[in-house]
matplotlib code that plots the C-alpha trace (Angstrom):
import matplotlib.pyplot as plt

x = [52.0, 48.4, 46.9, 50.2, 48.9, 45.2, 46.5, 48.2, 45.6, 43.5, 45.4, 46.1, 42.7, 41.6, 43.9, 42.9, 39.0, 40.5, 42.5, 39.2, 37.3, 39.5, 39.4, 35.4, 35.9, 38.1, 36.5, 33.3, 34.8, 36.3, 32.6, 31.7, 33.5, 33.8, 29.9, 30.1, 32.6, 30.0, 26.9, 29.0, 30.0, 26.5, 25.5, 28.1, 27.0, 23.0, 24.0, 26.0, 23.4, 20.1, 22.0, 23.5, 19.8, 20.5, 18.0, 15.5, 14.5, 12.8, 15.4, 16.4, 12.8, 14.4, 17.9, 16.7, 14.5, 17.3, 20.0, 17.3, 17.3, 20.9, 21.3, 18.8, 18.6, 21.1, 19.9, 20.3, 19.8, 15.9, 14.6, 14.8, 18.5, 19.5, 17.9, 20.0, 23.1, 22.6, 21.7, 24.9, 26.7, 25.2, 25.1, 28.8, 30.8, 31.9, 32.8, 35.8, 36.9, 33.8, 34.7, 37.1, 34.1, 31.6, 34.1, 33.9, 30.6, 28.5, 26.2, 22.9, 24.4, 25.0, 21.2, 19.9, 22.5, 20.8, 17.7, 18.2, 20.3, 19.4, 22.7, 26.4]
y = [4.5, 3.3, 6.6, 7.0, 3.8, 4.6, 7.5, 5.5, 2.8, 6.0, 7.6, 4.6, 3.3, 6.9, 7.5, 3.2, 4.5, 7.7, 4.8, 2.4, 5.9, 6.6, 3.3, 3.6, 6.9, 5.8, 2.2, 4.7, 6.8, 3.5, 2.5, 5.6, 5.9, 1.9, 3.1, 5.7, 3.6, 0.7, 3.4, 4.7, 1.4, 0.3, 3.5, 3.5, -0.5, 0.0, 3.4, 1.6, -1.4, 0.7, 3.9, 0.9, 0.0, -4.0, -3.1, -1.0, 1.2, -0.9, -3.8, -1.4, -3.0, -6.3, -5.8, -4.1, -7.0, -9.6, -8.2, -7.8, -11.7, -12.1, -9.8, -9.9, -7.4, -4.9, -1.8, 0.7, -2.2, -0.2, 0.9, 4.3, 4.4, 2.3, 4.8, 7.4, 5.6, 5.6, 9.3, 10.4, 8.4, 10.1, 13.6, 13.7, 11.3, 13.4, 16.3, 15.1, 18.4, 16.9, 13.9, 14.7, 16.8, 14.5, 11.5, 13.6, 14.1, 11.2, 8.5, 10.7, 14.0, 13.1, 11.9, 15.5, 17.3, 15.4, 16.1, 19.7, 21.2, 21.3, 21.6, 19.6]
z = [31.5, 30.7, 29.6, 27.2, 26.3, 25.9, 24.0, 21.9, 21.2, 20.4, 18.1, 16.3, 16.1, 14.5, 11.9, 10.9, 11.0, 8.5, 6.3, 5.8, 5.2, 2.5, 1.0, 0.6, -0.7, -2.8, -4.1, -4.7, -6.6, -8.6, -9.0, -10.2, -12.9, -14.1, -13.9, -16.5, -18.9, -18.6, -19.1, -22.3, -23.3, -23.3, -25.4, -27.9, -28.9, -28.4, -31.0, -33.0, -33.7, -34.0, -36.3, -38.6, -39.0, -38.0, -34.7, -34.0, -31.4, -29.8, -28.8, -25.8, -24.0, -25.3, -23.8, -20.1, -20.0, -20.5, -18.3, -15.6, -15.5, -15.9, -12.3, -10.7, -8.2, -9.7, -10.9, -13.7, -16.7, -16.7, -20.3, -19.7, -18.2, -21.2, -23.1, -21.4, -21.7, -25.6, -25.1, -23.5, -26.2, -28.9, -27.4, -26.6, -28.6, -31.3, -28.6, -27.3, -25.3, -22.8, -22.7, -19.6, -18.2, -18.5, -16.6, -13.6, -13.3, -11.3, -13.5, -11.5, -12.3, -16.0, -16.6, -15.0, -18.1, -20.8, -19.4, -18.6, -21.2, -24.7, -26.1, -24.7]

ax = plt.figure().add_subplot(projection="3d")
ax.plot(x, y, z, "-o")
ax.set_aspect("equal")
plt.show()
């Protein structure tokens, strides 16, 4: 009776260690794309302000600057990720058959694109 047991325990305990495994996989992948929104949401307002000539290019020092002191210790508020996220806006926002495409793709993997390829 106490290695049906054991085996039981086992089993039981592995396919819990599978469920929290999903669940990270999961809330990563959550993250990852609430990531990208935030990344294009970012891109779309610092576009939006600088092309309607209210800032200039320059405020994107300003900005990483003051979000850096709002959270401290979180990354990717840097100039030059800012910088992408107005990038990404601009390069695909009015290509809305990528849109999908470019939701699927990681934050990282997204930067090396715009760096890489010279066209969407």
């Amino acid at each position: 009776m106490t290695s049906i047991i054991h085996h039981e325990y086992k089993s039981t305990l592995e396919a819990l260690i599978v469920r929290v495994k999903e669940a990270q996989y999961n809330a990563l992948k959550s993250f990852s794309a609430e990531k990208l929104r935030m990344a294009w949401d970012f891109g779309k307002i610092i576009s939006q302000k600088i092309k309607g000539k209210k800032w200039g290019a320059s405020v994107i020092a300003n900005i990483s600057k003051d979000l850096q002191i709002e959270f401290v210790g979180v990354s990717g508020f840097g100039v030059r990720d800012l910088a992408y996220m107005r990038k990404m806006y601009e390069t695909y926002s009015d290509k809305k058959s990528l849109h999908p495409l470019v939701a699927q793709i990681s934050w990282s993997n997204n930067k090396v694109i715009l760096d890489k390829c010279k066209n969407p």
